[in-house]
VEXTI-708383 format. One record per residue (C-alpha): residue in three letters; y, z, x. Coordinates in nm, 3 decimals. Layout:
N
("ALA" (Y Z X))
...
END
This chain:
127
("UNK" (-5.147 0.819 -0.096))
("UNK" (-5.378 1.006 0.161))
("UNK" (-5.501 0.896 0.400))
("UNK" (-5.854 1.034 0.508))
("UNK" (-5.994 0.997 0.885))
("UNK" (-6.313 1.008 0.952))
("UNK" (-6.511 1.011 1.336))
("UNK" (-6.899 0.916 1.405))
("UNK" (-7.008 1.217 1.580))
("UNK" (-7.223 0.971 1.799))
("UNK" (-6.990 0.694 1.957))
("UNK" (-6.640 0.842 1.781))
("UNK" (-6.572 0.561 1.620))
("UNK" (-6.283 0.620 1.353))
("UNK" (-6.261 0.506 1.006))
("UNK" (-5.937 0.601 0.791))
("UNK" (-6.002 0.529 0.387))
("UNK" (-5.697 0.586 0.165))
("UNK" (-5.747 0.724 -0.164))
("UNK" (-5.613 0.964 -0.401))
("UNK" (-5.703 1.373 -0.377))
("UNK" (-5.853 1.343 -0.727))
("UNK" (-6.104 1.007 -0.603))
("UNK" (-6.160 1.186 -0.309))
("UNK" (-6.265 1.525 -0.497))
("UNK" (-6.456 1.311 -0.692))
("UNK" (-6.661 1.103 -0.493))
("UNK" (-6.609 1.165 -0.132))
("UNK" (-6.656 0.833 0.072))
("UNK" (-6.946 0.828 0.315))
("UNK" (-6.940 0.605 0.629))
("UNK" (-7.236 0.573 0.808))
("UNK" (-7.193 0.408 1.176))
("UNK" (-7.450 0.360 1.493))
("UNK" (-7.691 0.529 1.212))
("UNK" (-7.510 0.868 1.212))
("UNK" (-7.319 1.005 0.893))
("UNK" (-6.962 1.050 1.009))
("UNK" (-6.775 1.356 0.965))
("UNK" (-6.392 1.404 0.826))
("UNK" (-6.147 1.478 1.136))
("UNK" (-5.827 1.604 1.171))
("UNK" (-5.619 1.454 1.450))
("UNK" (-5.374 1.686 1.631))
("UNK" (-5.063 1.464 1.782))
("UNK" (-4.960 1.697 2.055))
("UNK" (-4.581 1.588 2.016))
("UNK" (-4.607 1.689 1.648))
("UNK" (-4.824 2.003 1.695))
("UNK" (-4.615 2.275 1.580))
("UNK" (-4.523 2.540 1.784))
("UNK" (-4.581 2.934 1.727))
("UNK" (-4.210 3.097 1.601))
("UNK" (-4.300 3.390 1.702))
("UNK" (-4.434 3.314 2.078))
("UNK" (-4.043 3.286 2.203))
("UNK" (-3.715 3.283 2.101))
("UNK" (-3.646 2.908 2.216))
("UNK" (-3.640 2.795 1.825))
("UNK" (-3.377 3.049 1.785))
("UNK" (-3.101 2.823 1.963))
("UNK" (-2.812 2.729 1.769))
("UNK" (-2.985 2.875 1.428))
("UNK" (-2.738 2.964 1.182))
("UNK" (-2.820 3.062 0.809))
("UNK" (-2.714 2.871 0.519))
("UNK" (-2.321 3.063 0.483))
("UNK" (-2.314 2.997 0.846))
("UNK" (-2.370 3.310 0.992))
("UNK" (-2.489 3.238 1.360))
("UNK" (-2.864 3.416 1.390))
("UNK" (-2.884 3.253 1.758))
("UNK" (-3.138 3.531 1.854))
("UNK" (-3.484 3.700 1.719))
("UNK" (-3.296 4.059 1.674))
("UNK" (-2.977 3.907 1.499))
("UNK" (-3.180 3.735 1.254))
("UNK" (-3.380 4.031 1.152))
("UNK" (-3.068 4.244 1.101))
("UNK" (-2.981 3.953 0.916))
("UNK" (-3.283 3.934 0.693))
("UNK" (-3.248 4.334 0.652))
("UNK" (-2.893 4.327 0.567))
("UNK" (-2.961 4.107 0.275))
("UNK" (-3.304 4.295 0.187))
("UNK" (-3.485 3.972 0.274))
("UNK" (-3.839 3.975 0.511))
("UNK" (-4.033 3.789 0.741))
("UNK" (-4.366 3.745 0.822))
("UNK" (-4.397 3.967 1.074))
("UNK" (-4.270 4.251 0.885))
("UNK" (-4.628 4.281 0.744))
("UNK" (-4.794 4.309 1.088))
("UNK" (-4.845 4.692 1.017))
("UNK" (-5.016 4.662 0.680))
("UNK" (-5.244 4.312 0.805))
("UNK" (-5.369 4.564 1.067))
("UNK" (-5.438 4.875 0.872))
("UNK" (-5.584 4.651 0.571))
("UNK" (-5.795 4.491 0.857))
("UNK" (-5.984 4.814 0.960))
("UNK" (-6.038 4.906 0.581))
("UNK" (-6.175 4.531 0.572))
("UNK" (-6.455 4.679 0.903))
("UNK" (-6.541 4.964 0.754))
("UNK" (-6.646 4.857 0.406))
("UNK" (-6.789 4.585 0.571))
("UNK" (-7.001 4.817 0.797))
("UNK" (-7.096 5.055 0.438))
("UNK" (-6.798 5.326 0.497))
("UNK" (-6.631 5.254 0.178))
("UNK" (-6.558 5.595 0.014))
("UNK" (-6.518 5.469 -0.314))
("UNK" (-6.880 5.313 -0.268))
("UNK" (-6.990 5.640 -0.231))
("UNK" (-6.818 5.821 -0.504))
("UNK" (-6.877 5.544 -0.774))
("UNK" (-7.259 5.550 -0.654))
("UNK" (-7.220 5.939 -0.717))
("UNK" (-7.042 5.896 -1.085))
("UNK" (-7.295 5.623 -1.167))
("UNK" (-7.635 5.852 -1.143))
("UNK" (-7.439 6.114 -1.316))
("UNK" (-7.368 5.864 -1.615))
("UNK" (-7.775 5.750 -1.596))
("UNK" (-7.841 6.159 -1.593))
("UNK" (-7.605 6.251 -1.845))
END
């Protein structure tokens, strides 16, 4: 079962409840201390804080795939990944990027398709 921490925002006092997802969907508790509501926090253990895979090549040491085939570096396991048509995550770096700037420019009104379907819909209204 969950368990949910919570931290007064005024002296940090922290109260854990455990309860199910669906009771806490439900009726979320509320704990009020030193007269302040407190609010849910996540707690970060920095020995279990997981580490970026893509900052370094350190969690590449001793890697081998499941039929044993040593990918001990960044480059060997992409040729390994490739050879088998498989991907990673970073293969999509190109197309987060370029969806990105279409993502800015509708959001600053340059969306061609705006445009044209304003275009189409006042020639439906005057046809």
């Amino acid at each position: 079962m969950p368990t949910y921490t919570f931290r007064c925002p005024g002296c940090g006092a922290i109260t854990n409840a455990m309860m199910s997802i669906r009771e806490y969907v439900a009726a979320p508790p509320v704990f009020v201390h030193c007269g302040q509501t407190s609010e849910r926090f996540f707690e970060v253990v920095p020995a279990m804080a997981l580490t970026n895979a893509l900052a370094s090549e350190r969690h590449y040491d001793g890697l081998r795939a499941q039929d044993g085939t040593p990918i001990d570096t960044r480059a060997k396991h992409r040729a390994y990944m490739r050879e088998r048509g498989l991907t990673t995550i970073d293969d999509f770096k190109q197309t987060w990027a370029k969806e990105a700037e279409a993502r800015t420019a509708r959001l600053a009104g340059e969306d061609p398709s705006r445009a044209a379907d304003v275009a189409q819909a006042i020639a439906k209204l005057e046809g």
